[in-house]
N, C-alpha and C positions, 0 to 999 in steps of 0.2 A: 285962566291959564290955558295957554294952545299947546297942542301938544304933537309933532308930527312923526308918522310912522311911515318910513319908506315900503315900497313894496318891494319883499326880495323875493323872488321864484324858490318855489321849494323844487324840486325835480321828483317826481313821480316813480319811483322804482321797483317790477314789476321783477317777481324770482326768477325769469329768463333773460332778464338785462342783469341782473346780478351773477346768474350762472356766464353768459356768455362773458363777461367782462373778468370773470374769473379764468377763465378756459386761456382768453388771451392774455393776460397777466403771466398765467404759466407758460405758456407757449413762448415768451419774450423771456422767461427766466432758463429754459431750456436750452436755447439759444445764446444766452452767454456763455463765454471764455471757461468764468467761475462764478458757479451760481453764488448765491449767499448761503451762508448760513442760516437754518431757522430761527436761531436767537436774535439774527441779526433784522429779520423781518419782518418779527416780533415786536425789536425792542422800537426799530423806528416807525414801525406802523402805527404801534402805541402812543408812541409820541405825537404823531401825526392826528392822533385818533383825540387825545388831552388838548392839541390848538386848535383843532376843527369845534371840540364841546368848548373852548374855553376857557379850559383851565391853565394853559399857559400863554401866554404873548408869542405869536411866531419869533421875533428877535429871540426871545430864550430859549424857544424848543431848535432854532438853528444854531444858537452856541453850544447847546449840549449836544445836540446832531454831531455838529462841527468835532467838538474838541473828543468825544467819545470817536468819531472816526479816527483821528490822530493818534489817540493811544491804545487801539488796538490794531493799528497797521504798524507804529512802532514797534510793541509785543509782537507780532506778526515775524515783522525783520531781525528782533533779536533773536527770536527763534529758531529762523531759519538757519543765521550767523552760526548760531552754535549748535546747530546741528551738522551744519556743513565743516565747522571746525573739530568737531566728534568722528567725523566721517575719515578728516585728515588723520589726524593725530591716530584713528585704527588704524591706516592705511599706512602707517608709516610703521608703527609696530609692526605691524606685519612683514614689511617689508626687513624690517631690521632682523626680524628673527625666523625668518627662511635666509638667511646672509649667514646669522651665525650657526644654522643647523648644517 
């Protein structure tokens, strides 16, 4: 029986290429709009962390990626929805009772 094993480059990783790649990592998260959440990267590092070891098939750790993105940006929107209609709905009591004061 033959049996062939490719060669795959491991990469070398040296705790000043770890530190710097960190520093920049941050430095590009400080610079967004709106950072993340720490839960948020967390949960997909972790995930990212489970397809790199293996334990998931990328097609699945991107569905769960995917559809976990979708419903906490929907949660997100409904949130905001009603918060903005809590906002009204004071603003209008108030408005109605400096009228009848």
């Amino acid at each position: 029986m033959h049996t062939f094993n490719a060669p795959v480059p491991v990469p070398y990783l040296t705790p000043k290429d770890v530190a710097a790649d960190a520093r920049a990592v941050t430095s590009r998260l400080r610079d967004m709009p709106t950072p993340p959440l720490a839960k948020d990267v967390v949960f997909y590092g972790g995930l990212g962390a489970l397809t790199v070891a293996g334990a998931l098939e990328w097609p699945v750790a991107l569905a769960v990626a995917g559809a976990t993105w979708l419903v906490r940006s929907k949660g997100k929107e409904a949130l905001k929805e009603r918060a903005e209609s809590q906002e009204e709905s004071g603003s209008r009591s108030t408005r109605a009772a400096r009228r009848s004061a």
